[in-house]
Residue, then its C-alpha position, 0 to 999 in steps of 0.5 A: x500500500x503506498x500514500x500519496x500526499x499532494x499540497x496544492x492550491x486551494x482554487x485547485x482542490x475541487x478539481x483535482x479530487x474530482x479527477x481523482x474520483x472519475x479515474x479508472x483508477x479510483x472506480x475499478x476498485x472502489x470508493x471503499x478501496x481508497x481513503x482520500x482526505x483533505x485538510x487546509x492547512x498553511x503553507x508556502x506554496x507561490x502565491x498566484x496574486x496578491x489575494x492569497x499573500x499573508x505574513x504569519x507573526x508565528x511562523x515569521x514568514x509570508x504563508x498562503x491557504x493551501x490543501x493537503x490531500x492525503x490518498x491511500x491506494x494500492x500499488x498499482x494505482x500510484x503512478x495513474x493518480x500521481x499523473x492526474x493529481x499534477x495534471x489537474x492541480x496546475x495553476x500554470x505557474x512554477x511551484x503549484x505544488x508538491x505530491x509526495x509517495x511513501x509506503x504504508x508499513x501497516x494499515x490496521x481498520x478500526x472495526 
């Protein structure tokens, strides 16, 4: 099992889960075989205008709105929802944002 973790814009994250949601990748299995999540969180991504600019006293930089998407899936699927995560996640910009993979050691369901 791997997990894809993707930081994008906040104007992007409608689009991008619902690319993720009309793949062959998230249907051939299952809404039940995937476990996307969705945070907002503040980061440091290049703001796309001045809109999105803000300074944090506490982390004494310049931060904006972002998303956190978290995905878990099979092996399989990662390199077809990494592909539609960058793709539908660009702002047409340098920098729109990061998607990160890593292994799931273990996943234990709470029942």
């Amino acid at each position: 099992m791997k997990e894809i973790k993707a930081y994008i814009h906040r104007n992007r994250v409608a689009e991008v889960i619902s690319a993720l949601k009309n793949s062959v990748a998230w249907t051939s299995v299952g809404d039940d075989e995937h476990n996307l999540t969705a945070y907002m969180v503040k980061g440091s991504l290049v703001p796309l205008d001045e809109g999105e600019r803000r300074f944090s006293v506490e982390l004494g930089d310049e931060i904006i709105d972002e998303y956190k998407l978290e995905l878990h899936c099979s092996e399989d699927h990662v390199d077809e929802l990494v592909k539609i995560i960058v793709a539908s996640a660009k702002t047409g910009r340098p920098n729109s944002g990061w998607v990160y993979v890593m292994d799931v050691v273990s996943a234990v369901p709470v029942v």
